[in-house]
C-alpha positions as CSV (number, residue, x, y, z in Angstrom):
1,X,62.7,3.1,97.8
2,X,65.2,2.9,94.9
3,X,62.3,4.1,92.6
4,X,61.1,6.7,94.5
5,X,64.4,8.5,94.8
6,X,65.3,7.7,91.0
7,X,61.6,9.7,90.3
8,X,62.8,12.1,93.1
9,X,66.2,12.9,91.2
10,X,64.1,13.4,87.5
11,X,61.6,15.9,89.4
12,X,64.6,17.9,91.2
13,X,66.7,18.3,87.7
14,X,64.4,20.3,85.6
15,X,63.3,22.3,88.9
16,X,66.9,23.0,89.9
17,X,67.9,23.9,85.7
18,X,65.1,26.6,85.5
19,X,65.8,28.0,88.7
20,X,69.8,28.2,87.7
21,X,68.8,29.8,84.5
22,X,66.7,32.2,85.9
23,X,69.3,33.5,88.6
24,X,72.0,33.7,85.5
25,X,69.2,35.8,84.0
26,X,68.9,37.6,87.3
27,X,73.0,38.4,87.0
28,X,73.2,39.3,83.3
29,X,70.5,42.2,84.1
30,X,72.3,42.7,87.1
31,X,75.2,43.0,85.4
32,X,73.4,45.5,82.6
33,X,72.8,47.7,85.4
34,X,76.0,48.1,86.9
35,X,77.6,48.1,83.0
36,X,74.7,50.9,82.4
37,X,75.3,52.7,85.8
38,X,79.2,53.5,85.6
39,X,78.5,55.3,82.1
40,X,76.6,57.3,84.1
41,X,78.9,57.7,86.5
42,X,81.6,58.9,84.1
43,X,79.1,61.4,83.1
44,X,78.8,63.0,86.2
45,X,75.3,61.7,86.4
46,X,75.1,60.6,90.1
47,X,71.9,60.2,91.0
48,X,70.8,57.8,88.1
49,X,74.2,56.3,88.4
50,X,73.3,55.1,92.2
51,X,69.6,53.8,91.2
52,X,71.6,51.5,88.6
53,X,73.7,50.5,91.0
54,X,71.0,50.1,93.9
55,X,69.4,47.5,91.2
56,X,72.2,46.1,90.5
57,X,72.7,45.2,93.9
58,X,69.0,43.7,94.6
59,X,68.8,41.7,91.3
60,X,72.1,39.7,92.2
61,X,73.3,40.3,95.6
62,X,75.8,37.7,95.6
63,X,77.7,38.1,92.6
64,X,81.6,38.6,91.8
65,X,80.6,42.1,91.3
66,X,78.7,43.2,93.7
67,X,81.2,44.4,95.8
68,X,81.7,47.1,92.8
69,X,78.5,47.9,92.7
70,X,78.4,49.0,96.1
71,X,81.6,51.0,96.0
72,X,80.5,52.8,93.0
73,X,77.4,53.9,94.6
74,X,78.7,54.6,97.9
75,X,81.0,57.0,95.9
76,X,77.8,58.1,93.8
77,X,76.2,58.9,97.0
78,X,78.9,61.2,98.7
79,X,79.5,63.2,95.1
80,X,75.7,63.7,95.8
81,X,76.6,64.9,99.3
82,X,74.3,62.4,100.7
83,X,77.0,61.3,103.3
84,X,74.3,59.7,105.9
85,X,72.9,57.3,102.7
86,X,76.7,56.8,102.5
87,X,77.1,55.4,105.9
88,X,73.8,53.6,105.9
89,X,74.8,52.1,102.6
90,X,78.5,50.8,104.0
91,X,76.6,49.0,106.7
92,X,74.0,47.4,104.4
93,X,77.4,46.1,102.7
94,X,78.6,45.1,105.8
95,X,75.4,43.2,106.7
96,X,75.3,41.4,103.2
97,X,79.1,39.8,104.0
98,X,80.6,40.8,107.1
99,X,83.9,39.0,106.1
100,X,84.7,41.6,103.6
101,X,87.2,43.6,104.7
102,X,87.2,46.4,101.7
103,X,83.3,47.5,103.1
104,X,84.7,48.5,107.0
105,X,87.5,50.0,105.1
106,X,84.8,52.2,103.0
107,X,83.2,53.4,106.0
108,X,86.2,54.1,108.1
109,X,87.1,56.8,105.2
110,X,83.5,58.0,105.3
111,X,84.0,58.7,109.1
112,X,87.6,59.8,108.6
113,X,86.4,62.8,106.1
114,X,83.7,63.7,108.3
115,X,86.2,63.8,111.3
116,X,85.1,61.2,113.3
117,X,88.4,59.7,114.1
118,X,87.4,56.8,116.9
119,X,84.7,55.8,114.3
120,X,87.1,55.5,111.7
121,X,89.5,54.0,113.9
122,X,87.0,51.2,115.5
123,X,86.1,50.1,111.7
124,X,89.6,49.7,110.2
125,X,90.6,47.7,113.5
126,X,87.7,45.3,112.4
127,X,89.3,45.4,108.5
128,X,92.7,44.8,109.8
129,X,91.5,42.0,111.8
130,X,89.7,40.2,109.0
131,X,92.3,40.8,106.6
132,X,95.9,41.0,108.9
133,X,97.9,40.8,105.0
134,X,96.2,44.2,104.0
135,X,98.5,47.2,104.2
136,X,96.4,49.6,103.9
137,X,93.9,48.4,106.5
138,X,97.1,49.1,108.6
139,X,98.0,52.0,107.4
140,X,94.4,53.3,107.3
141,X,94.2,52.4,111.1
142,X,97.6,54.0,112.0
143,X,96.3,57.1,110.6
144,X,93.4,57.2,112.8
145,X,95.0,56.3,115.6
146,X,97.4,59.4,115.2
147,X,93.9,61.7,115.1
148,X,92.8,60.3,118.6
149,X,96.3,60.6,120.0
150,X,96.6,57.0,120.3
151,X,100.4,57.0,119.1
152,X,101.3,53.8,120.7
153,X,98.7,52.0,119.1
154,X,99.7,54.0,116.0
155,X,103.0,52.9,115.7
156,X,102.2,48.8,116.2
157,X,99.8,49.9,113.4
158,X,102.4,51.0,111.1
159,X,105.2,48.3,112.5
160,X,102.7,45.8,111.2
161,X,103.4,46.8,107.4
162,X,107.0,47.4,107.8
163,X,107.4,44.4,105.3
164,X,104.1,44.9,103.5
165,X,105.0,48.2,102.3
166,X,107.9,49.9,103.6
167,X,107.4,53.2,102.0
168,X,104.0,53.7,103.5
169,X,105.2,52.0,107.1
170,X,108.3,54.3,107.5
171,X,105.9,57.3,106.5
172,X,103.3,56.7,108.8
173,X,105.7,56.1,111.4
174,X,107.6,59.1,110.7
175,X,104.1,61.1,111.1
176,X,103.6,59.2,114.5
177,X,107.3,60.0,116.1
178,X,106.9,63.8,115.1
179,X,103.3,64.1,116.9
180,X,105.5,62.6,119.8
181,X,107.5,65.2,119.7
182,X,110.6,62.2,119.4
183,X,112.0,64.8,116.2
184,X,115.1,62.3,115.5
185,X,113.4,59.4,115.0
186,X,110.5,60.9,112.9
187,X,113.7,62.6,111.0
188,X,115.5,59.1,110.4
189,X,112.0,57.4,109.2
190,X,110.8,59.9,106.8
191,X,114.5,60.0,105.5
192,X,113.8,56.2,105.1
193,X,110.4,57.1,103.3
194,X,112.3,59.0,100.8
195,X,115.0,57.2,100.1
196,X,113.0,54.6,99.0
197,X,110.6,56.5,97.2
198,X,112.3,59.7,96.2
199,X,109.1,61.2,94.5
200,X,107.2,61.1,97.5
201,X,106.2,64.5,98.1
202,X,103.8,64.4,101.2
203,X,107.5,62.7,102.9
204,X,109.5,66.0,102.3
205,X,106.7,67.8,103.3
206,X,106.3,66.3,106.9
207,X,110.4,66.0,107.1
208,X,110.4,69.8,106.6
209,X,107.8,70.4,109.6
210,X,109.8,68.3,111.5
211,X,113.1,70.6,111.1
212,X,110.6,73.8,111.4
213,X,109.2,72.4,114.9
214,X,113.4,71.9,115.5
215,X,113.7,75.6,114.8
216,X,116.1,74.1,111.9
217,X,115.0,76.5,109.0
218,X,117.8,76.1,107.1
219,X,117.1,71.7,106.6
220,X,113.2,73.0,106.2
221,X,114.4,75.2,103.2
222,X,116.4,72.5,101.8
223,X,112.6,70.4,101.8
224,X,111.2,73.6,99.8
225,X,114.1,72.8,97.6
226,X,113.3,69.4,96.9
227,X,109.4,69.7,96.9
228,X,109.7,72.6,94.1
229,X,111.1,70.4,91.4
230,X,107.8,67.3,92.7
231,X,104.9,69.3,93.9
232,X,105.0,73.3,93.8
233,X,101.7,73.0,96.1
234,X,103.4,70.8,98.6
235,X,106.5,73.2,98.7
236,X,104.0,76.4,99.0
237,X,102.2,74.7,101.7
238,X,105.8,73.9,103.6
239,X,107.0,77.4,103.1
240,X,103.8,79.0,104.7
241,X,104.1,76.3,107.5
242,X,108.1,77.8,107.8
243,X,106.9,81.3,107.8
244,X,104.3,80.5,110.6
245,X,106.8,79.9,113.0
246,X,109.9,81.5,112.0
247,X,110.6,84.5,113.2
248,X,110.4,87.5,110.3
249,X,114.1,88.7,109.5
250,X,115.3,92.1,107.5
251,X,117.4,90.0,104.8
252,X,118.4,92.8,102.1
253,X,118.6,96.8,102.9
254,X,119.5,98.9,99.6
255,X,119.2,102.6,98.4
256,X,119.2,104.1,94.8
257,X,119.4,107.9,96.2
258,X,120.8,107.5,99.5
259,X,124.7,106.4,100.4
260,X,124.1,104.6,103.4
261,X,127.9,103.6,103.5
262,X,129.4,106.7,103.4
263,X,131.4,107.6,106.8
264,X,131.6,110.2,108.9
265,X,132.1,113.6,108.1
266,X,130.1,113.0,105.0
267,X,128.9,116.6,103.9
268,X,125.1,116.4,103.2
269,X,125.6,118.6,100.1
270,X,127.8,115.4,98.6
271,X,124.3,113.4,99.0
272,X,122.4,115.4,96.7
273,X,123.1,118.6,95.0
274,X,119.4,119.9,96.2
275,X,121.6,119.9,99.6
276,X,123.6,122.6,98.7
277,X,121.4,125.3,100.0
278,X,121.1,126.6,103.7
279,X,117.9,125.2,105.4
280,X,117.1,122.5,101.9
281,X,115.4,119.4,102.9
282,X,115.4,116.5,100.8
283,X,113.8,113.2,100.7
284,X,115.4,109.7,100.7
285,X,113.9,106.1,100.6
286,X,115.7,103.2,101.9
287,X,114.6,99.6,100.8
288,X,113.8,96.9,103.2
289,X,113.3,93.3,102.3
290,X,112.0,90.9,104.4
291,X,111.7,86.9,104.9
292,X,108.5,86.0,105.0
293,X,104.9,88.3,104.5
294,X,104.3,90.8,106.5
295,X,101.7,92.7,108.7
296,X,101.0,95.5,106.3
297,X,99.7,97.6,109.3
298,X,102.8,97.8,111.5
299,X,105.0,97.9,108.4
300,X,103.6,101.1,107.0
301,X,103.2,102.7,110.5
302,X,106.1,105.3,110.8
303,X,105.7,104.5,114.5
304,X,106.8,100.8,114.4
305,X,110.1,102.1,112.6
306,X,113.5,104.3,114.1
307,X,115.9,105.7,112.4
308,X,119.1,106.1,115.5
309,X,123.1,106.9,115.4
310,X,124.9,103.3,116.6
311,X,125.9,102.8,119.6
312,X,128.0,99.4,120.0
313,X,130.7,97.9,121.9
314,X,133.1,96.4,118.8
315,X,135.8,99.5,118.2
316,X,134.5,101.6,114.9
317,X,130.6,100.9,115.7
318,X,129.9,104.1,117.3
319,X,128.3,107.0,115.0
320,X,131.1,108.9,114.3
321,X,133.4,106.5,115.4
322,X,132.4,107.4,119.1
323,X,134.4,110.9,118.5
324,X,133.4,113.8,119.8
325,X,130.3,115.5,117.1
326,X,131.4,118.9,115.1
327,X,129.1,121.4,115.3
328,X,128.0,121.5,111.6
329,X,126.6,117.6,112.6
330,X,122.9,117.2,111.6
331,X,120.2,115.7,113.1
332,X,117.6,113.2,111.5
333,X,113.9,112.8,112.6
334,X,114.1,109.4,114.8
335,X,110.9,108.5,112.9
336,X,110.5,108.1,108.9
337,X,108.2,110.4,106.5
338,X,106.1,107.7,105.3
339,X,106.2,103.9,104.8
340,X,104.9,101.8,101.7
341,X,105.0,98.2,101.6
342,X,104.4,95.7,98.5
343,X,103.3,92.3,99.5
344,X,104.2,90.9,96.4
345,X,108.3,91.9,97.1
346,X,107.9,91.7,100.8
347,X,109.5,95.3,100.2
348,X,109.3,98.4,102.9
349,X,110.2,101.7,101.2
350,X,111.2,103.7,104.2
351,X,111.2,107.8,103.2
352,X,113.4,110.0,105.6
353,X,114.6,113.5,105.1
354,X,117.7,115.2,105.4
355,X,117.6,118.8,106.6
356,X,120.4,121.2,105.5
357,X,121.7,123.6,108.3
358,X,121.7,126.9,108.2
359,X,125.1,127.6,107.3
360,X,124.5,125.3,104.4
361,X,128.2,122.8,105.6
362,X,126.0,120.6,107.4
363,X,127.8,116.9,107.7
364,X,126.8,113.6,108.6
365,X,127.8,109.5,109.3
366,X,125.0,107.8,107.6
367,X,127.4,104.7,107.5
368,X,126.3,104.6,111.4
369,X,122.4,105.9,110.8
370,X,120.2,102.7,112.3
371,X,116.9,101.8,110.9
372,X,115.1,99.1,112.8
373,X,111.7,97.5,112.4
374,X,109.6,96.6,115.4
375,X,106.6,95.3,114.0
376,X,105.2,92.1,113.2
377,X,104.6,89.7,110.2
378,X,101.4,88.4,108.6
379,X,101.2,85.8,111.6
380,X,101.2,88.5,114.2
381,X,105.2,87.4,115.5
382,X,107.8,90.0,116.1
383,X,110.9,90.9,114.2
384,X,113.9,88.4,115.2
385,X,116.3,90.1,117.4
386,X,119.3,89.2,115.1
387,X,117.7,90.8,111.9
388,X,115.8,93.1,113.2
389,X,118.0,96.5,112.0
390,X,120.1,97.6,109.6
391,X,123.3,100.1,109.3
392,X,125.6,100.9,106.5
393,X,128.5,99.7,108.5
394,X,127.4,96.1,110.0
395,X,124.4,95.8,107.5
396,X,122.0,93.5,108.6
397,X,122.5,93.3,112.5
């Protein structure tokens, strides 16, 4: 028996050597391949970068780098818009180890991209389950979880990394409480999010919707603030979020030929000196800035505009102080000449005109002459009632 086994163990030795030297041969191609395939990669040559990789993969299946391999040409495979070879390639991975957690995590962001949320969600539940220590299984799940409206399930998600990484956990969280519609608590989290990481752009981004969806405009500003000194895209993308839902707003009203303060009893000559004559006209062009774009449509439409004598109930607000009229009082057209808008300004340049009576002593109050707006801004929303009008007397009203 003994010398059977001690011939046994000289046969097996030189068997077992050649067969380990062959599968180190099997790896160091293996490895050429995967070497050879992300140079190709880096050169933006995709399709022979996966067939390296693809090689790579069958020479040496079970090597420390195959897990590489297969990322680089699942990546390979989507810049070649071949997202189904994608998929089927994730599941190969997950076939060839199902204990890695990094391959479900690969797949879930395929199905993410493409929209399909429960997908996505039901993979990175199995990655956070074989790896409960990674954070951004978590976080990856949490995320999905807020795209099926599973916020509950969200939340433990993002509870789960509180210690792992706090940043990302008070983030995600804060994302969750807003979609809840709970706007304190998603305040108080994101604050959290960015005290801890004050560069975090995406964090004063989602703590400015949250003040928007408040109505709070003046806190969402003060995020366009912060964002414009980290991310000028982030803070263009929170001010057209602001503008969506704010209500437009007349914030400036000027005049380089018209004196829209002057009181009443103003003689029209005194505005121009083209006034003097009996029966003159002249043209004037107030200035209208507004808070957000417009709807150029309804701003240059004389008909969405009115030019009115005030009528108020604080003492002095009446044209003419609410005195009787004189006879040599003029009368404007309730509805401007023409309208231009520029969408670069957000300016209105509103053109009236003044007619001159016949007697040529014609007076009037322009301090109390109204001009309101009544249409609606690039978003299709109408003018807010508080700064909707202007008059030289209460200004913006």
């Amino acid at each position: 028996m003994n010398t059977i086994l001690t011939i046994g163990s000289n046969a097996i030795n030189p068997v077992f050597s050649a067969g380990q030297t062959q599968q180190d041969q099997l790896e160091t191609v293996s490895e050429d391949a995967l070497s050879n395939g992300l140079t190709l990669y880096q050169q933006d040559d995709y399709d022979s970068a996966a067939n390296d990789f693809r090689e790579a993969i069958a020479l040496s299946p079970n090597s420390s780098y195959t897990q590489e391999s297969y990322d680089y040409l699942v990546q390979s495979l989507l810049n070649l818009n071949q997202t189904n070879e994608a998929i089927n390639t994730c599941k190969q991975a997950i076939q060839s180890d199902p204990t890695n957690d990094s391959y479900y995590t690969a797949l879930g962001d395929i199905y993410y991209s493409l929209g399909q949320y429960s997908d996505a969600a039901a993979v990175y539940k199995q990655a956070a389950q074989l790896n409960p220590s990674s954070a951004e299984d978590w976080y990856s799940l949490g995320q999905a979880y807020n795209q099926t409206g599973n916020y509950a399930g969200a939340e433990q998600a993002f509870q789960r990394i509180s210690t792992l990484d706090p940043v990302d956990a008070a983030f995600g969280l804060g994302q969750t409480y807003h979609l809840m519609g709970n706007y304190s608590a998603a305040v108080s989290e994101l604050q959290s999010a960015i005290a801890l990481n004050p560069q975090l752009g995406y964090a004063y981004l989602e703590l400015g919707e949250v003040y928007t969806d408040e109505k709070k405009f003046n806190q969402a500003q003060e995020q366009v603030t912060a964002l414009s000194s980290i991310d000028s895209s982030l803070a263009s993308q929170l001010t057209s979020y602001i503008d969506q839902n704010e209500s437009p707003q007349i914030i400036a009203a000027y005049s380089t030929d018209f004196n829209s303060t002057a009181g009443p009893g103003t003689e029209v000559s005194d505005l121009s000196p083209s006034l003097a004559a009996p029966n003159s006209s002249e043209d004037f062009t107030m200035q209208f800035t507004f808070s957000q774009p417009m709807d150029p449509s309804t701003v240059t439409s004389p008909a969405y505009w009115s030019i009115t004598k005030a009528y108020g109930q604080i003492p002095g607000s009446d044209y003419n102080y609410g005195l009787p009229l004189p006879s040599t009082e003029v009368s404007i057209s309730p509805i401007p000449a023409s309208v231009t808008y520029d969408q670069n300004s957000q300016t209105a340049d509103v053109t009236f005109q003044v007619t001159q009576n016949a007697s040529g002593n014609g007076t009037l109050d322009p301090s109390h002459l109204v001009f309101a707006f009544s249409g609606l801004d690039a978003y299709g929303k109408a003018m807010d009632p508080a700064a909707d009008e202007y008059s030289g007397i209460s200004q913006i009203v």
